[in-house]
C-alpha positions in Angstrom: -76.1 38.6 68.4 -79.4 37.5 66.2 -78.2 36.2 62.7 -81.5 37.6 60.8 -81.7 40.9 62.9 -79.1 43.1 64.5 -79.5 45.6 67.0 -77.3 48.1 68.1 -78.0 51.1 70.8 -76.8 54.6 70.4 -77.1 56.3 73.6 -81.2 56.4 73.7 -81.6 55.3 70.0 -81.5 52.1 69.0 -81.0 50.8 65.5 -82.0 47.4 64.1 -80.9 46.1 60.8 -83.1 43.7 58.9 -80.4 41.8 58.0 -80.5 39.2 54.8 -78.6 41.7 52.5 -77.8 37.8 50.0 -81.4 38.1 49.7 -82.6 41.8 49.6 -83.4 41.3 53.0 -86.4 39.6 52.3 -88.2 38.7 55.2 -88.5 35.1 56.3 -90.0 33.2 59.5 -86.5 33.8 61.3 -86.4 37.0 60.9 -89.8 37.9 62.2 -89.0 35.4 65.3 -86.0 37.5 65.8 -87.5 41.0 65.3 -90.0 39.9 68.1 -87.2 39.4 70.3 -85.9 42.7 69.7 -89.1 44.6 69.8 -89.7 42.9 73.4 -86.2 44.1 74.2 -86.5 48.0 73.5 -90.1 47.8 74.7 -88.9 47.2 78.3 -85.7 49.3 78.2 -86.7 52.8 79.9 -83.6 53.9 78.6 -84.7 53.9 74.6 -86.8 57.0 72.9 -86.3 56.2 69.6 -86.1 53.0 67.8 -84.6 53.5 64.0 -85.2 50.3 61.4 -83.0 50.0 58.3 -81.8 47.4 55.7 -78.5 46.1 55.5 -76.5 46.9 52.6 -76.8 49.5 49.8 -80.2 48.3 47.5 -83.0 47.2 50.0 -84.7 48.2 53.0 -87.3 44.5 52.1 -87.8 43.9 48.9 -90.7 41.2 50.2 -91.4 38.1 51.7 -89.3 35.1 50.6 -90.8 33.4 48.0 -90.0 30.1 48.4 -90.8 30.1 52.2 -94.1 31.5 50.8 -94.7 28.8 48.1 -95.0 26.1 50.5 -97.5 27.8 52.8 -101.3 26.2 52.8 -104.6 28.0 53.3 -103.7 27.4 57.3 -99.9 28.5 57.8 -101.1 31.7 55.4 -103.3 32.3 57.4 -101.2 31.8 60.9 -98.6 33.6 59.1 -100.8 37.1 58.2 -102.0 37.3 61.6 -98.4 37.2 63.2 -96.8 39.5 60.8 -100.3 42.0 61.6 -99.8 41.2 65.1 -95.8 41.7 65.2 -96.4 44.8 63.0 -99.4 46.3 65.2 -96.5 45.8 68.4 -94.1 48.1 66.2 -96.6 50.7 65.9 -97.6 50.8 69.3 -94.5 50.4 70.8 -95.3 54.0 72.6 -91.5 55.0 71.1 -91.4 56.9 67.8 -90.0 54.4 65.7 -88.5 55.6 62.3 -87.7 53.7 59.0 -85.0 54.7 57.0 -85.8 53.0 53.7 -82.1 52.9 51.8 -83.4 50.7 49.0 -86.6 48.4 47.7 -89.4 48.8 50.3 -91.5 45.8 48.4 -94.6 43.7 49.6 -94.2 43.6 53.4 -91.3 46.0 53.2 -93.9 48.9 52.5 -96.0 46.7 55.3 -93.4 47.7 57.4 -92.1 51.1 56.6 -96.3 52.2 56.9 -96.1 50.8 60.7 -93.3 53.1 61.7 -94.1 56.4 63.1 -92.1 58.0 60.7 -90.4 57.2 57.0 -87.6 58.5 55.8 -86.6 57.5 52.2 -83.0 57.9 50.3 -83.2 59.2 46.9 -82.6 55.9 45.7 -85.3 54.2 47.2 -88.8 52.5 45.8 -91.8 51.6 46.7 -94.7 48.9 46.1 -97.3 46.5 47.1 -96.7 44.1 44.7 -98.3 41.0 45.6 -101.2 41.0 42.7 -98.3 40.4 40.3 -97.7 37.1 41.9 -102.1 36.6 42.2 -102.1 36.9 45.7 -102.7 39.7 48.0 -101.2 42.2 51.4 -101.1 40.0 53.9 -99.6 42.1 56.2 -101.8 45.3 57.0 -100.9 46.3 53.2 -104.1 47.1 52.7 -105.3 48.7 56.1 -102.1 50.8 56.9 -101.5 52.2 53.1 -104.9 53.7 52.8 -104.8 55.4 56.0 -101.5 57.3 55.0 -102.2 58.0 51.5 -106.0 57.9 51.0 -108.0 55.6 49.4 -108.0 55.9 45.1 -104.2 56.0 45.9 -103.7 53.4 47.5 -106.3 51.1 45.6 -103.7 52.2 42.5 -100.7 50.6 43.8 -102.4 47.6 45.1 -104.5 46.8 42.4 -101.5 48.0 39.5 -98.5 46.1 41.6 -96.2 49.0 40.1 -93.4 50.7 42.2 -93.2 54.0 42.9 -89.5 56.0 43.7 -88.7 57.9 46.2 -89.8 61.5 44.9 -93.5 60.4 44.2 -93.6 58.4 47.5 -93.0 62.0 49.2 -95.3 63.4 46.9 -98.3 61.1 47.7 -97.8 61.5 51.2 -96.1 57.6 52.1 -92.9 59.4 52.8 -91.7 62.2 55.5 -88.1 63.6 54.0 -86.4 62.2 51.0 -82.2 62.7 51.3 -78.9 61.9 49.6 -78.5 58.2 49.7 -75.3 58.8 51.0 -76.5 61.2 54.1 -79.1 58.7 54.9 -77.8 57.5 58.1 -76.7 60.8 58.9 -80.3 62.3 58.6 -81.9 59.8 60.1 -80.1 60.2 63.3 -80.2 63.6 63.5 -84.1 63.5 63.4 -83.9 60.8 65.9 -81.5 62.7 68.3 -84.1 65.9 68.3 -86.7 63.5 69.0 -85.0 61.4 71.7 -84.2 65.0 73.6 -88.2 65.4 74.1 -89.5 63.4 77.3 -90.6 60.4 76.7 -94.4 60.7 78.5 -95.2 63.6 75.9 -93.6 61.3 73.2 -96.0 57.9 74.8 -99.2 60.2 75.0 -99.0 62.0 71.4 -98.7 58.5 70.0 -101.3 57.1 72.0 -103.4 60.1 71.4 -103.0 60.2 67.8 -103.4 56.5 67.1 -106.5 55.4 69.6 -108.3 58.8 67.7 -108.2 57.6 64.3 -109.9 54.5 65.5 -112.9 55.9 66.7 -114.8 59.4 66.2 -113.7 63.2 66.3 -115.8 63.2 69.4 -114.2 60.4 71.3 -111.1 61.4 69.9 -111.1 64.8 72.0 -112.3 62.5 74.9 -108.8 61.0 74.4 -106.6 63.8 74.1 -108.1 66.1 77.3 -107.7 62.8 79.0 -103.7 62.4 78.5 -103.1 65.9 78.4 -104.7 65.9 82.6 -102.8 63.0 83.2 -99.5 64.1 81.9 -99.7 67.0 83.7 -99.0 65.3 87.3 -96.0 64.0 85.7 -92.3 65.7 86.5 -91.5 66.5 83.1 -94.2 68.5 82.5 -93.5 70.6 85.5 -89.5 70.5 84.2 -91.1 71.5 80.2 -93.2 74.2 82.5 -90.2 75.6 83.9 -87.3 75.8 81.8 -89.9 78.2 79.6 -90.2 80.3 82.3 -86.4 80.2 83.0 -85.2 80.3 79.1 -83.1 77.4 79.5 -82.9 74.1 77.7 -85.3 71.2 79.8 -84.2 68.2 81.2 -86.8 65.2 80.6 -86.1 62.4 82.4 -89.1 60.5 81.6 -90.4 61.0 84.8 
């Protein structure tokens, strides 16, 4: 078992814990190390849909990086270090599995880096949100400053990043950063629930939708359609569209066997 990270599979979910709870769960050089292990892991197994990320203990999800690692970084090993955690981060969010963050606490620096590269986020009423690296004079290094624009617009955005102040939970929803805010307490409980509905869909629709959605917003409207009619022909000779197909016409429940 990792010491930083800790991964545990639940049928075709899997859950990893970012686990440094003595220390918010800030992230460190281990941990990333060990997430990469894990990422390579569920990438390969056919048998996972859904992929759920979640901070050990009660008040953080990340509350950031850890600041002393940080202080002894150079204009080189910043540099290194930005471009793995962009790369590792880039891997989460096109894994071609929904991934979801349930974000139980602080959700600080590369916390909110992280949360924004998940398919999905969903917050507990006591959780908070910032990029607060201009409070310390330096800046996202992460995607911060790529990621949070694209889910929340611009002037938005620009307000946390250049302000360094936190948001809750409540206005994270409001702005658009978050998908569901729940009882702190039902978090888990929520979260698995969404990830159960979602594992039951087959996993070619789930692969193509993401692919669809985020190759689109890279290029034109244009090329974007060029993208979807493309998937949507090519999942078509697959056998879960012909099982999807079917069970309609026969009212009954499908069976996707990612096939």
């Amino acid at each position: 078992m990792n010491k930083t990270i800790l991964y545990s599979k639940d049928g075709a979910i899997v859950w990893i814990t970012l686990n440094r709870p003595e220390a918010l769960n800030a992230l460190n050089y281990e941990m990333v190390e060990e997430l990469e292990e894990v990422l390579s892991r569920v990438e390969e197994d056919q048998e996972v849909r859904v992929i759920v990320l979640i901070g050990q203990g009660e008040k953080s999800f990340v509350a950031g990086s850890d600041i002393k690692e940080l202080r002894g970084r150079n204009t080189l090993s910043g540099w290194l270090n930005s471009q793995k955690r962009q790369k590792m981060l880039s891997w989460l969010d096109n894994l071609g599995k929904p991934t979801i963050a349930a974000v139980n606490g602080y959700a600080f620096g590369v916390g909110c880096e992280i949360a924004c590269s998940c398919t999905l986020r969903i917050a507990s009423e006591k959780a908070s949100f910032g990029q607060l690296e201009i409070n310390l004079g330096i800046i996202p290094g992460a995607g911060g400053t790529q990621r949070l624009p694209r889910l929340i617009g611009k002037g938005r955005a620009l307000e946390l990043l250049l302000t360094g102040n936190a948001i809750d939970a409540q206005e994270a929803f409001r702005v658009g950063l978050v998908n569901q805010v729940v009882p702190h307490d039902l978090l888990r409980i929520e979260v698995k629930k969404l990830a159960e509905s979602i594992s039951e869909k087959s996993p070619y629709a789930l692969k193509f939708i993401l692919e669809a959605v985020n190759k689109g917003l890279e290029t034109t409207l244009e090329n974007g359609f060029k993208i979807e009619s493309n998937l949507f022909g090519l999942i078509l000779s697959s056998q879960d569209a012909k099982e999807g197909l079917t069970a309609f016409i026969e009212k009954r429940k499908p069976n996707f066997k990612g096939r």
